[in-house]
C-alpha positions in Angstrom: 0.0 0.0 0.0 1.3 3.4 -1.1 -0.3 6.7 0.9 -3.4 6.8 -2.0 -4.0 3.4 -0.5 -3.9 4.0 3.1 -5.9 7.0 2.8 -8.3 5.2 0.4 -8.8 2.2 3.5 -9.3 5.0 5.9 -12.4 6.6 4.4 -14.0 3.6 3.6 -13.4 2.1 7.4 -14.9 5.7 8.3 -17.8 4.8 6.4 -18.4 1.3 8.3 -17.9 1.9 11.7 -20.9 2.1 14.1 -18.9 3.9 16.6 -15.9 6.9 17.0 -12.8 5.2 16.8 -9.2 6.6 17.1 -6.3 4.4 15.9 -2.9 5.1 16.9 -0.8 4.2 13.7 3.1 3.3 13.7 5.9 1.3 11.9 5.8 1.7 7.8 2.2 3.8 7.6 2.9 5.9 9.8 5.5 7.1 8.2 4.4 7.1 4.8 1.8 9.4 6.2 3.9 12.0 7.5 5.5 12.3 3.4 7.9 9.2 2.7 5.9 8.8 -0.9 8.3 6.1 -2.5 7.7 4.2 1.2 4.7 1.7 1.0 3.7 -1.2 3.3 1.8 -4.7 3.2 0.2 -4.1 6.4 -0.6 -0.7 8.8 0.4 -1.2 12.2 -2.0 -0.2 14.9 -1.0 0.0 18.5 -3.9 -1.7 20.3 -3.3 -0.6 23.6 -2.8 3.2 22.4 -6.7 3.0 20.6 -9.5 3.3 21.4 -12.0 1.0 18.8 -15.5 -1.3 19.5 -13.6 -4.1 19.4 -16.5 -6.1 19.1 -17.5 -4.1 15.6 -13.7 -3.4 14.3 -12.4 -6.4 12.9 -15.6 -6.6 11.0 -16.0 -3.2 9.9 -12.1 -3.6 8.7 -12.6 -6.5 6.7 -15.9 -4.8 4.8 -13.3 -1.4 4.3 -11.1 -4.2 2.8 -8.4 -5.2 5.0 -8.3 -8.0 7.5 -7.3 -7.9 10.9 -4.3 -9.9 11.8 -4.7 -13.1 9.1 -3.4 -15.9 9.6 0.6 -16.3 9.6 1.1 -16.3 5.8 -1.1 -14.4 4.4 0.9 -12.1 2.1 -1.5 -9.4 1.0 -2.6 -6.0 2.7 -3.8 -6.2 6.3 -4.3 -4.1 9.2 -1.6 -5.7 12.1 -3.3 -4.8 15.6 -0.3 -4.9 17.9 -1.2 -6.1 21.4 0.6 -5.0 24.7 2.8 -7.9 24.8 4.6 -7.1 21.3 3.8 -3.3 21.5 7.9 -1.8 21.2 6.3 1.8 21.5 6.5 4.1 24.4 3.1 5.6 26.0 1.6 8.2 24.8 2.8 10.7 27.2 -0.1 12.2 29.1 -1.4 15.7 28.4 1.1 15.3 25.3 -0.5 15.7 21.6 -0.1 12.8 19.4 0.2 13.8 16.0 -3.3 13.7 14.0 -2.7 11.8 10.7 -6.3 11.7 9.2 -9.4 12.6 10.4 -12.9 11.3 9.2 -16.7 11.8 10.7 -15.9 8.9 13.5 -12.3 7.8 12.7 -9.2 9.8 14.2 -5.8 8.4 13.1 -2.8 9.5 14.8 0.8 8.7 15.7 3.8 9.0 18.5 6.1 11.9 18.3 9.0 11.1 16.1 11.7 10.2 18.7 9.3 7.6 19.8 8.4 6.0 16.0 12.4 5.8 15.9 13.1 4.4 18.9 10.3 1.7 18.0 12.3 0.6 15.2 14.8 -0.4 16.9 13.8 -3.3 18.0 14.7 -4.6 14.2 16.9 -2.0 12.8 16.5 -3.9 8.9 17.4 -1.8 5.7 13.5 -0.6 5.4 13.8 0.7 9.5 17.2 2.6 8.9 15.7 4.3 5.6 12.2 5.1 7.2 14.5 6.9 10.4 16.8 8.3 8.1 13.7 10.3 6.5 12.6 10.7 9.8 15.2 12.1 10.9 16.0 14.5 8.1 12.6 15.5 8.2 12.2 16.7 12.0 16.3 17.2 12.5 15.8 14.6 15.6 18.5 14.7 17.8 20.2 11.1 19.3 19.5 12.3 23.0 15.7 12.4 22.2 15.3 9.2 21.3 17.7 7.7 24.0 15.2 9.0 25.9 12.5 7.3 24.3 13.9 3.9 24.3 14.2 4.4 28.2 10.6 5.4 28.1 9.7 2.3 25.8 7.9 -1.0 27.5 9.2 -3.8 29.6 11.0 -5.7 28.7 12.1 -4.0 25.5 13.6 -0.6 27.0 16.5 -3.0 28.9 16.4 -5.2 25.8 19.6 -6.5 24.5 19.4 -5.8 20.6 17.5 -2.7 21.1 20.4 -0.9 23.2 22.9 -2.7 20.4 20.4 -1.0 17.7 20.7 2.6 19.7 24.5 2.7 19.8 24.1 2.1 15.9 21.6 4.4 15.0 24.1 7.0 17.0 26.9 6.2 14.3 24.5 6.0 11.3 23.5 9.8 12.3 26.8 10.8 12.4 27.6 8.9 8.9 24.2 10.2 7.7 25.8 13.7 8.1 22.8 14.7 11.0 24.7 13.9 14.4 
């Protein structure tokens, strides 16, 4: 899905749901939102515990916007990944702080984390696709390392003391400095 598409998904699951609904977006859509136009993305991840959805209507209003909710392992076509607290690598919103507002509808909200916090979520892989998407971040918000040190320490147990994710920090440090943006 390219930005056309996510937007596309987004009216259409305005259209079906019974109830307001805000979904807090991160990983690849999120930042194809905020302007990474050659970026797209099989799936748009949604932090579940950062939402606020009728869970009972969602997955089916989803599915009748035209993606499914978490498919089965395998399935290799669009989808909508709903990211429980268990596997959620993505600090708290921090209270009274604005999340950024992606997309508004009549009863769907879509927003995101700040950007320290959508780079220190990548982290937790750190693959080609991460380092260019917090490269653009980056260069698009002039994010400084300190910020998102401090968003890894703000990130969930057990992640913010995880092993590869501190490795991942002390490279993204040196791939700012060779990105010219230390």
């Amino acid at each position: 899905m390219d930005k056309h598409d996510i937007l596309a998904y987004f009216t259409r699951l305005d259209r079906e749901l019974a109830a307001p609904a805000v979904l807090h977006v991160y990983g690849s859509a999120a930042v194809i939102l905020l302007g990474a136009d050659e970026r797209t993305s099989l799936d748009i991840d949604v932090a579940g515990p950062y939402s606020t959805v009728d869970d009972a209507g969602f997955a089916e209003a989803s599915a009748a916007a035209g993606l499914p909710v978490n498919p089965a392992p395998g399935f290799a076509s669009n989808h909508l990944e709903w990211v429980g607290p268990l596997r959620l690598c993505l600090p708290p919103p921090t209270p009274g702080a604005r999340s950024m507002v992606l997309w508004q509808g009549a009863k769907l909200r879509i927003q995101t984390s700040p950007v320290e916090d959508l780079v220190a979520s990548k982290l937790i892989r750190y693959d080609t696709s991460d380092q260019a998407d917090i490269q653009f971040l980056c260069k698009a918000s002039r994010l400084a390392a300190g910020a998102v040190a401090a968003a890894v320490a703000n990130l969930p147990g057990p992640f913010n003391t995880d092993a590869l994710v501190l490795e991942n920090l002390a490279n993204f440090k040196d791939d700012l400095a060779a990105w010219g943006m230390a």
